[in-house]
matplotlib code that plots the C-alpha trace (Angstrom):
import matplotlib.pyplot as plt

x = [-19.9, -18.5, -15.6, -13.0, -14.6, -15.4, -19.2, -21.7, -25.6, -28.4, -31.6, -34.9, -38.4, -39.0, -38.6, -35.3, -31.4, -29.1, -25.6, -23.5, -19.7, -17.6, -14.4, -16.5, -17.0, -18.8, -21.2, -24.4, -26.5, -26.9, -24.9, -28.0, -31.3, -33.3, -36.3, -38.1, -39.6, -43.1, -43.1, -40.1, -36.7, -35.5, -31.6, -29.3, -26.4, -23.9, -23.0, -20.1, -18.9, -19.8, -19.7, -21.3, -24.5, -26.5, -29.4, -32.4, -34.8, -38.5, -41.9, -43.6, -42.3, -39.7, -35.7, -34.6, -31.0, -29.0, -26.4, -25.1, -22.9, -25.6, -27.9, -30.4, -32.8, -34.3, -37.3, -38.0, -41.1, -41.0, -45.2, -44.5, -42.9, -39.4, -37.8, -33.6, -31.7, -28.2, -26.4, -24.6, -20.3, -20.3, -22.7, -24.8, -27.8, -29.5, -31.9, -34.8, -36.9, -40.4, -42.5, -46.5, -45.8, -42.4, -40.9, -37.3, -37.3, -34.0, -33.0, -31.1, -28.7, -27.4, -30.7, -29.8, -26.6, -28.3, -26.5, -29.4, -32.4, -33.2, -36.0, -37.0, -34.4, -35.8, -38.3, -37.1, -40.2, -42.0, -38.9, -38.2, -40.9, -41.7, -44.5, -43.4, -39.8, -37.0, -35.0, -32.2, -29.7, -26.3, -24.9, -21.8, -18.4, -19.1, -22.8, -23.6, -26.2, -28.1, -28.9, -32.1, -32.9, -36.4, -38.7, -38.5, -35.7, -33.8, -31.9, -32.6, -29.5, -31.4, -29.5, -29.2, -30.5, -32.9, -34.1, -34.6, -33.8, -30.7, -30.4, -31.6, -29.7, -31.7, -30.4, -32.1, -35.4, -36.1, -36.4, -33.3, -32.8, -29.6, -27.0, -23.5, -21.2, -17.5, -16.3, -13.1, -12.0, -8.2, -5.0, -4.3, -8.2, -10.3, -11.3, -14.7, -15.8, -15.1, -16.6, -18.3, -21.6, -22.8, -26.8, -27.6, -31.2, -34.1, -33.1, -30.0, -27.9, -25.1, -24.2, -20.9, -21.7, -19.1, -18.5, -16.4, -15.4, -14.7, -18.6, -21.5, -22.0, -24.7, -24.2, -22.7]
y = [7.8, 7.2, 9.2, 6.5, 5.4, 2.2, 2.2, 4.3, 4.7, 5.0, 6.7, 5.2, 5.8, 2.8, 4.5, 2.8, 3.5, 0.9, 1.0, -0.9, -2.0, -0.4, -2.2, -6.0, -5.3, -8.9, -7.9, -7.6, -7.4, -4.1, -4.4, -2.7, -1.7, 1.6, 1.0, 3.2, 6.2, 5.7, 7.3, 7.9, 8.9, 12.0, 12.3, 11.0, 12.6, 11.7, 14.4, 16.8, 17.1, 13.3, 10.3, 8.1, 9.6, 9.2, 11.8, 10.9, 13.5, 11.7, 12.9, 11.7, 14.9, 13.5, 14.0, 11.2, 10.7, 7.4, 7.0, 3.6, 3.6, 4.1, 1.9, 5.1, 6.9, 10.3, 11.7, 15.6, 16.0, 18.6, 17.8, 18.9, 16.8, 17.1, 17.2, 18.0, 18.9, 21.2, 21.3, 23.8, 23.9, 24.5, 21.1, 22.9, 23.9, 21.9, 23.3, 21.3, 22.1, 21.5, 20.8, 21.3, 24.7, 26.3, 26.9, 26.7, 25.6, 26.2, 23.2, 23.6, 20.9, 22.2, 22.7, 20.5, 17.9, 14.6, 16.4, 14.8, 16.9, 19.9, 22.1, 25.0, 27.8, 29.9, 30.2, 30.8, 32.1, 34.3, 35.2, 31.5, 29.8, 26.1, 23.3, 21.3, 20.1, 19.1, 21.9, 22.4, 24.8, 25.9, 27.9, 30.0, 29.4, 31.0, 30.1, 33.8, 33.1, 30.1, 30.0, 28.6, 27.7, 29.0, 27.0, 30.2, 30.1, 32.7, 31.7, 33.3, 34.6, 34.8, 36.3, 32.6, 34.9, 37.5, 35.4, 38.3, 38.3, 39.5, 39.3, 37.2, 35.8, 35.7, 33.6, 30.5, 29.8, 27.0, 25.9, 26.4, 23.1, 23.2, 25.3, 25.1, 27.5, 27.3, 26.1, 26.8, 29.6, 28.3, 30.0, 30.8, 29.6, 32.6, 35.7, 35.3, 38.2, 36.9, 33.3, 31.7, 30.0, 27.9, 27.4, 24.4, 24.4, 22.2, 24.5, 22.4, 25.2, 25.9, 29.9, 30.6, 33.7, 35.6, 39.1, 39.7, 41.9, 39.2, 37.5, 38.7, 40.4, 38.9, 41.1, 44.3]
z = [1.4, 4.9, 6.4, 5.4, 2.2, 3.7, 3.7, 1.7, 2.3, -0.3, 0.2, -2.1, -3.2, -1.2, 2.4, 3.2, 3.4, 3.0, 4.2, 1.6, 2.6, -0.7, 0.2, -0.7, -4.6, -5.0, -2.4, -3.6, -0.2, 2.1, 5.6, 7.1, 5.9, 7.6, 7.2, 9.9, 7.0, 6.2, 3.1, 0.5, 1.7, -0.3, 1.2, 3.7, 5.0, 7.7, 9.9, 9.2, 13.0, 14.3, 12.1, 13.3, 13.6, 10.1, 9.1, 6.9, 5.6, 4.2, 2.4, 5.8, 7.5, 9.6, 9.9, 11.5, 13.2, 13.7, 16.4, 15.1, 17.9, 20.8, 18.6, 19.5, 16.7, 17.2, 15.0, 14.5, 13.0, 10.8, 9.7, 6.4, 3.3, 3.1, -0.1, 1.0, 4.0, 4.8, 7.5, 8.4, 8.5, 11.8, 12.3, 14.8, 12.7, 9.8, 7.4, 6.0, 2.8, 3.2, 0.2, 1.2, 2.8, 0.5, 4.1, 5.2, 8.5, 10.6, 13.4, 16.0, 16.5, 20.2, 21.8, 24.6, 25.6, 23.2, 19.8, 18.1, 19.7, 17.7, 17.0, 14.8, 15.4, 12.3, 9.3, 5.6, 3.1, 1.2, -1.6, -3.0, -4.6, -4.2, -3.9, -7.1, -6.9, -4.7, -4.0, -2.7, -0.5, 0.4, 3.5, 2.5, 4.4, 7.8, 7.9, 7.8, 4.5, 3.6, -0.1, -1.4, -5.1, -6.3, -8.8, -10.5, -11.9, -9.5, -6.1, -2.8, -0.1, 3.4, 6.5, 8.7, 12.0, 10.8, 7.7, 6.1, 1.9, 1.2, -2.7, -5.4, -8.3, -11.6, -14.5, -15.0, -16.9, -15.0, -11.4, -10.0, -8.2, -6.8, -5.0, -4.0, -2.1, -1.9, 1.9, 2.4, 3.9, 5.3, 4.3, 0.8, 0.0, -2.0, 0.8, 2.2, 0.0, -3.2, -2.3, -5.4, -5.4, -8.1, -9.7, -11.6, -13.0, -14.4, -18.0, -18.8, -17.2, -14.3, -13.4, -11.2, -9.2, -7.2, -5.7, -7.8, -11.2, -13.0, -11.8, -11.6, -8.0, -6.0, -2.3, -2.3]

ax = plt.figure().add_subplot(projection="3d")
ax.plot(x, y, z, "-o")
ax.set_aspect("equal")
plt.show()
């Protein structure tokens, strides 16, 4: 959905995005088609910190971004299928799953003054497994953590800078497709250290994890 509700965007097996106008309820037509993806597109997002640019992630490898204002497009080639994409709360980093290789890779959104050059600020692998099915990620509230669902079954809590594996959460029986973390941290909002982060999985199943004694701890 768009930032004032009055558009929202579909992504499709059939390499587009279209851009639908939700106030027109008899519409039955796209306001726009993308149609620039060469291969299924698996998500689209619009970014947290500028609105009017519009990200696409795609099984041809690419991350593409939209300024619909600037009428410009910018592709990252990320040469590996991508199955989901994160971006980070502070909008200056997005994380991309890739499928072929089970890597993480880390873009930098600030490289340079064009907010929609990036390139690989980091590398996320070797603790989640993946190859099979879309999987998808979470960074808790200060973007200190990005956590990764595993195909099996467990989710993975990388450091964002070092990448190394901080803890894994074990529950599911299934791929663990999913993850969400709790964002706010303003006044009155749950402390930092007791922020909760939720696992849905391919077994039917959703855990609520949280540093906390009435949770199941997952950091110390």
């Amino acid at each position: 959905m768009g930032p004032f509700g009055e558009t929202y965007l579909t992504a499709s097996y059939d390499a587009t995005v279209k851009i639908w106008d939700a106030r027109n309820h008899s519409a039955f037509s796209p306001i726009q088609s993308l149609n620039e993806a060469k291969d299924s597109v698996t998500d689209v997002q619009i970014d947290c910190e500028t609105t009017h640019l519009i990200r696409t992630a795609s099984v041809d490898g690419t991350v593409r971004t939209y300024d619909v204002r600037m009428g410009i497009i910018t592709c990252d080639d990320c040469h590996v299928a991508i199955t989901s994409m994160t971006q980070s709360n502070d909008g200056q980093c997005l994380a991309v799953h890739g499928l072929d290789d089970a890597t993480i890779r880390l873009l930098d959104l600030t490289v340079s003054s064009n907010p929609t050059s990036s390139f690989v600020l980091n590398t996320f692998t070797g603790h989640h497994t993946a190859g099979r099915y879309a999987l998808h990620s979470s960074f808790t509230a200060d973007d200190s953590v990005l956590i990764s669902g595993s195909e099996d079954g467990n989710a993975v809590l990388y450091h964002a800078i070092t990448a190394e594996a901080l803890a894994t959460l074990e529950g599911h029986e299934q791929p663990t497709c999913a993850v969400a973390a709790s964002k706010d941290q303003s006044e009155g909002s749950i402390h930092p250290d007791d922020a909760c982060v939720v696992t849905a999985s391919y077994d039917g199943s959703a855990i609520v994890w949280a540093n906390s004694e009435d949770y199941m701890k997952w950091q110390d």
